[in-house]
C-alpha positions as CSV (number, residue, x, y, z in Angstrom):
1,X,77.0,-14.3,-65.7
2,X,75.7,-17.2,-63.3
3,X,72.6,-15.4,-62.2
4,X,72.0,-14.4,-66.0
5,X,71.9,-17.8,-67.1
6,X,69.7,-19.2,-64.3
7,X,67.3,-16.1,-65.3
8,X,66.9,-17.1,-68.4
9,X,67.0,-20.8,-67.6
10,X,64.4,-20.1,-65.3
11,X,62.1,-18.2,-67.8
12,X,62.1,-20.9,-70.1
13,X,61.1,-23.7,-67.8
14,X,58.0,-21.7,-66.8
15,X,57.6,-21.1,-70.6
16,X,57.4,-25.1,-71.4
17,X,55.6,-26.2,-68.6
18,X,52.7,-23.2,-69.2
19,X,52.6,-24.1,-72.4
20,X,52.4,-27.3,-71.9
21,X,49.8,-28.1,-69.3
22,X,47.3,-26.0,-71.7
23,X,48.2,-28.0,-74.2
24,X,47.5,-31.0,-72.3
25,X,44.5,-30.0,-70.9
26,X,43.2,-29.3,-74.3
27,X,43.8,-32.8,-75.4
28,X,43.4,-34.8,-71.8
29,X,40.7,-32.6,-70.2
30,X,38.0,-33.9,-73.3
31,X,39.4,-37.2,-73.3
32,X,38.9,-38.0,-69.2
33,X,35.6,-36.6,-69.2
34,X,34.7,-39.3,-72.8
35,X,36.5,-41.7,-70.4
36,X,34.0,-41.4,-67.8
37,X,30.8,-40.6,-69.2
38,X,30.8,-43.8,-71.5
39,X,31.7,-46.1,-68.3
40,X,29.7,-48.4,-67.4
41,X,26.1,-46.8,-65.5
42,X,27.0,-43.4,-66.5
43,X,24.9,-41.5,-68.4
44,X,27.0,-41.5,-71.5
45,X,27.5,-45.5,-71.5
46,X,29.7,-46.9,-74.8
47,X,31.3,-50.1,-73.9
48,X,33.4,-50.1,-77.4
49,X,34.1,-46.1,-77.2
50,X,35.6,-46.3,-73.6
51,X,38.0,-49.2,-74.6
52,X,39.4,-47.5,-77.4
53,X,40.0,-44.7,-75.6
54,X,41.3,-46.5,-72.1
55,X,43.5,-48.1,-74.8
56,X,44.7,-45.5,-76.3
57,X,45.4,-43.5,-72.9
58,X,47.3,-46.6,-71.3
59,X,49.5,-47.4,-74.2
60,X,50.5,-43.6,-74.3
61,X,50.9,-43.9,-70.3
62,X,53.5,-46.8,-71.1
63,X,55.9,-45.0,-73.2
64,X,58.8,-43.6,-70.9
65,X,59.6,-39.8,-71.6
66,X,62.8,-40.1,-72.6
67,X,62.0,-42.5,-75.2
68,X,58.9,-40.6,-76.1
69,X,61.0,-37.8,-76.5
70,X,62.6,-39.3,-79.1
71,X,60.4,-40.6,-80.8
72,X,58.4,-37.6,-81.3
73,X,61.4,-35.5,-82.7
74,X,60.3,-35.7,-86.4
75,X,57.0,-34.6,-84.5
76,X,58.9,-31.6,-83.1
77,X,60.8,-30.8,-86.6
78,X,57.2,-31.1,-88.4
79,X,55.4,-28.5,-85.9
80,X,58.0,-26.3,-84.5
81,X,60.5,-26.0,-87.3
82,X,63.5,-28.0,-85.4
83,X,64.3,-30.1,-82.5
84,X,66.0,-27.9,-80.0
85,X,65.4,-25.4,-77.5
86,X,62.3,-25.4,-75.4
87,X,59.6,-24.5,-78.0
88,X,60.5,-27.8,-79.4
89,X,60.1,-29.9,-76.0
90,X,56.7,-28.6,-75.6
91,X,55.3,-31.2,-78.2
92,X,56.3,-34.0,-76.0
93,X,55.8,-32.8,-72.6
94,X,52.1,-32.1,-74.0
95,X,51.9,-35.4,-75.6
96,X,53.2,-37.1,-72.9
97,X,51.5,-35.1,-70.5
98,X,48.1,-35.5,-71.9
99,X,46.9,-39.1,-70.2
100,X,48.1,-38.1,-67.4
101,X,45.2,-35.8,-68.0
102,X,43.1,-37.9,-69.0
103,X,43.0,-40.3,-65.8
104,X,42.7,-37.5,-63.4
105,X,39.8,-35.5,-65.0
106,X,38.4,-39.1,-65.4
107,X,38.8,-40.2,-61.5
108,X,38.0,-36.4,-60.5
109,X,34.1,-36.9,-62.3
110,X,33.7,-40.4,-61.7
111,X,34.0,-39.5,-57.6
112,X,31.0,-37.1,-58.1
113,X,27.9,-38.3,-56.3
114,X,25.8,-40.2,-58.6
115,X,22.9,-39.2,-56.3
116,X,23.1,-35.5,-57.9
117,X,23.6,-36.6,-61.5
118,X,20.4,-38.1,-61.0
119,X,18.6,-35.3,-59.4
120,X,19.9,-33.1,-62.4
121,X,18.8,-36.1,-64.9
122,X,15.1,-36.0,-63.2
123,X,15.0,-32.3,-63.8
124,X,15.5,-33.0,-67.3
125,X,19.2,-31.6,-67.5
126,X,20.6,-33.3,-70.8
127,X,24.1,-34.6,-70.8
128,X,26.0,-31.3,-71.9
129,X,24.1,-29.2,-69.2
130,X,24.8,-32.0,-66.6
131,X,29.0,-32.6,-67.6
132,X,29.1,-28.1,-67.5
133,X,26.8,-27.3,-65.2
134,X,27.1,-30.6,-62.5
135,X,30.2,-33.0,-62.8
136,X,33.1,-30.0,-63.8
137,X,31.9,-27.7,-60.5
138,X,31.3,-30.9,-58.4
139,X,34.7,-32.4,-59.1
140,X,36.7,-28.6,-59.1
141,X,38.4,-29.1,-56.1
142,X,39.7,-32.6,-56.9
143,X,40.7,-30.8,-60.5
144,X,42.8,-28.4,-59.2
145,X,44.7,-30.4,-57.0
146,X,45.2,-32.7,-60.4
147,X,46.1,-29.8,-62.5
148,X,48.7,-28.9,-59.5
149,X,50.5,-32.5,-59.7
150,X,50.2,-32.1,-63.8
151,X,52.6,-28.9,-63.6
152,X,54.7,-30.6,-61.3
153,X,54.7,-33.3,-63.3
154,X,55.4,-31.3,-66.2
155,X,58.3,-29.2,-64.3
156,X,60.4,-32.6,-64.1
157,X,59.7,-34.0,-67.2
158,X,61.2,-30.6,-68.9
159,X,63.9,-30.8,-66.3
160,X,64.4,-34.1,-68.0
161,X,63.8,-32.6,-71.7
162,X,67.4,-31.2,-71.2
163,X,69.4,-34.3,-71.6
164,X,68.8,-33.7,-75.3
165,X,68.6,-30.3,-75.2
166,X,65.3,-29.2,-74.5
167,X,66.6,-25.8,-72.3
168,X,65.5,-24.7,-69.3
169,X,67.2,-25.7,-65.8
170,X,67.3,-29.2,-66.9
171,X,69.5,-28.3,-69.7
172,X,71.6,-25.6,-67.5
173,X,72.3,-28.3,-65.0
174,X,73.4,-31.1,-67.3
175,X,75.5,-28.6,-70.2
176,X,76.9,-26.2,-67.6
177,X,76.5,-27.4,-64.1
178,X,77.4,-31.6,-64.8
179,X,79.5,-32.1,-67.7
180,X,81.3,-28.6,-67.1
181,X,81.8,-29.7,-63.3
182,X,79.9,-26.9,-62.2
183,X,78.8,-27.8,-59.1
184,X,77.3,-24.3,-57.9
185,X,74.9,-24.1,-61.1
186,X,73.7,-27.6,-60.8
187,X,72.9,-26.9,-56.5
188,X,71.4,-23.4,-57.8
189,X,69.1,-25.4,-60.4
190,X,67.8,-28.0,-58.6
191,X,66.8,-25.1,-55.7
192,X,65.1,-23.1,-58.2
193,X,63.1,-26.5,-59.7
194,X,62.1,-26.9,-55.6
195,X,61.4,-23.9,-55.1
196,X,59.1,-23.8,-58.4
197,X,57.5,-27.0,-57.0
198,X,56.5,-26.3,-53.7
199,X,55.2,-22.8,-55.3
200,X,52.9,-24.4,-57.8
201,X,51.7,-27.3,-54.7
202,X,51.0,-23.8,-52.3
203,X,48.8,-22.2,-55.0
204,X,47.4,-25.1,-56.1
205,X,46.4,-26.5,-52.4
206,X,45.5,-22.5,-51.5
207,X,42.8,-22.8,-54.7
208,X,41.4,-25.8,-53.8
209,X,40.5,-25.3,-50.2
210,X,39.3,-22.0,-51.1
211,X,36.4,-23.8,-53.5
212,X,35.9,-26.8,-51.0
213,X,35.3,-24.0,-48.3
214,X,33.1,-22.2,-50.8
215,X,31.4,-25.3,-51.7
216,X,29.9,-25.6,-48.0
């Protein structure tokens, strides 16, 4: 009965946070690379475009989860039909997810050298050719170990998505394992959500020093 329910607990953690991050990467990955290529010197360069959008992207920072969750609920109703179980938290974990996004992908291409945006600008490489073709492979490494910390990210925040029923472990530990004084489901949850992390940082550094080496 135990191991059933952690199963399926299990299963729909992954489910949220996979959906998730691609959700969030959708909406963040475009936005951090706007973010960067209309700073200042860059070869996009929009003072009034990069404050909307740093505005936008810090106000959404601000809002903590929990209250974001609720806020988006109607969200949740409107898209998904209802506001329970964990198809439903997948609107806010993207939402709130997506900044997130947005600042790494920005840092990530703003830490490419400006020496080979310019060789690539010289060659006449015009801005789409140089974003595809120069900053995203320059910058992969430091990506994937940003898309790494977004899952993890993501796997507490829908850990958290369970205090108001989201599912997942989150909502295993807290229904079954806290206010049913469970203790062994709660210790079993948390070890799965550890064990899930440091998973998802192995990969994640296992990628990235596998394109750095290939990079040399």
């Amino acid at each position: 009965m135990v191991f059933n329910m952690l199963i399926q607990a299990t299963i729909e953690t992954i489910y949220m946070v996979l959906l998730s991050a691609v959700v969030s990467l959708g909406i963040g990955f475009p936005c951090g690379i706007l973010a960067a290529i209309t700073s200042d010197g860059h070869i996009f360069e929009n003072k009034g475009i990069n404050r909307i959008l740093n505005g936008i992207i810090n106000i959404t920072r601000s809002f903590p989860y929990i209250i974001l969750m609720i806020l988006l609920l109607p969200l949740s109703r409107l898209i998904i039909g209802t506001t329970i179980g964990s198809t439903a938290a997948i609107v806010p974990l993207s939402i709130s997810a997506a900044p997130f996004v947005a600042r790494i992908v920005e840092n990530c291409v703003l830490e490419v050298d400006r020496g080979v945006i310019e060789a690539s600008e010289s060659l006449g490489a015009n801005n789409f050719t140089i974003i595809t073709k120069v900053m995203i492979p320059e910058s992969l490494p430091s990506l994937i170990q940003g898309i790494t910390l977004l899952v993890i990210n993501l796997i507490g925040l829908s850990a958290m998505a369970g205090a108001i029923g989201g599912g997942g472990l989150g909502d295993l530990a807290i229904r079954f394992g806290y206010n049913r004084f469970k203790l062994d489901i709660m210790i079993y949850s948390v070890l799965i959500i550890i064990v899930l992390v440091q998973g998802v940082q192995l990969i994640g550094n296992l990628i990235s020093n596998r394109l750095k080496k290939n990079g040399r």
